[in-house]
C-alpha positions as a printed NumPy array, in Angstrom:
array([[  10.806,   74.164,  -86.412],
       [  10.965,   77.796,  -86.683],
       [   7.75 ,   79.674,  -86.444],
       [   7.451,   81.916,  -90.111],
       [   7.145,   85.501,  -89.094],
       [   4.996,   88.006,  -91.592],
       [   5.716,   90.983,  -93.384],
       [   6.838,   94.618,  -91.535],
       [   7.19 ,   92.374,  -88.13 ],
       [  10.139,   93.595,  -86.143],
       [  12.561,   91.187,  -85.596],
       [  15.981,   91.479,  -83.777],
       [  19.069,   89.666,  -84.564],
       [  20.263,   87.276,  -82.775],
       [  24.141,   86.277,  -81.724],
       [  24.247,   82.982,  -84.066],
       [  24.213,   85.409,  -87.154],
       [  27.288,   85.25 ,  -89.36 ],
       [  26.766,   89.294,  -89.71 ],
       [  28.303,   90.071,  -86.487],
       [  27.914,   93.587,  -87.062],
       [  24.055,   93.805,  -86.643],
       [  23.904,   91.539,  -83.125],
       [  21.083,   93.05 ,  -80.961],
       [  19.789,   95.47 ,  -83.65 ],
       [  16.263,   95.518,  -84.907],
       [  14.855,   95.652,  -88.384],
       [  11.175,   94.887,  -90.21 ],
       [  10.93 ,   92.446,  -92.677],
       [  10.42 ,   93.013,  -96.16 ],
       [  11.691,   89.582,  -97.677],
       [  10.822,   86.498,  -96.811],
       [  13.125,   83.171,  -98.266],
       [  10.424,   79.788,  -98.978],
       [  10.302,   77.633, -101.342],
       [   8.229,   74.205, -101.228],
       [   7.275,   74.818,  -97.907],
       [  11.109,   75.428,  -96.579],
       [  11.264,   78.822,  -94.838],
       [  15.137,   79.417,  -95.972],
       [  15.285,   83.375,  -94.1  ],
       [  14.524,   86.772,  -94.007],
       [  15.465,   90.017,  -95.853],
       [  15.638,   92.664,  -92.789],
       [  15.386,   96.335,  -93.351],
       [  17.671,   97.356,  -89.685],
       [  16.361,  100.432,  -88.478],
       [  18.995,  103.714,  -89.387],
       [  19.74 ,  101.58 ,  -92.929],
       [  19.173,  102.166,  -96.57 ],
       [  20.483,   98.619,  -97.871],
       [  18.683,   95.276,  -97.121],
       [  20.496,   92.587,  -95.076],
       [  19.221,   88.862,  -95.04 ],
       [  19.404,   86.526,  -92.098],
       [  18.691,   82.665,  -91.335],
       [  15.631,   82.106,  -89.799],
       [  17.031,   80.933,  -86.767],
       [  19.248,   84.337,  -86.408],
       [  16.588,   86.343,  -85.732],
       [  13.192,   86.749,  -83.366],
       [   9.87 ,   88.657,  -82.934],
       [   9.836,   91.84 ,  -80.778],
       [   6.17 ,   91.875,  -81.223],
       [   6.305,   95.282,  -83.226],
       [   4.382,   95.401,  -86.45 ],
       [   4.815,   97.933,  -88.932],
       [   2.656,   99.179,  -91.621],
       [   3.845,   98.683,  -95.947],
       [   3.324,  102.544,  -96.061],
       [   6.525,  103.125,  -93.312],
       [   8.367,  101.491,  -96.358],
       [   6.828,  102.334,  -99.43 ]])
């Protein structure tokens, strides 16, 4: 089972996305996918972006960064 990461962690993708594009690039969360207990994914701010992307759970992991809601909002 995947572990749920929090808010404004930094996560990087990982190479079993389907977004090819944003392999090895890092992003906070702002989103977080669950319903009934099912953690479903993540909505991922990547760093350098203005539009949201949203990944599997299992496509991406912690770099042990945690941001702030004011760098966002």
């Amino acid at each position: 089972m995947t572990e749920k990461l929090c808010f404004y962690e930094e996560v990087e993708i990982l190479p079993t996305t389907m977004l090819k594009q944003f392999i090895g690039k890092k992003g906070a969360i702002v989103g977080i996918s669950e319903e009934d207990g099912i953690l479903y994914g993540y909505a991922v701010l990547i760093h350098g972006r203005e539009e949201i992307d949203c990944f599997d759970a299992k496509d991406v992991k912690p770099t042990g960064k945690r941001f702030k809601r004011e760098d966002f909002y």
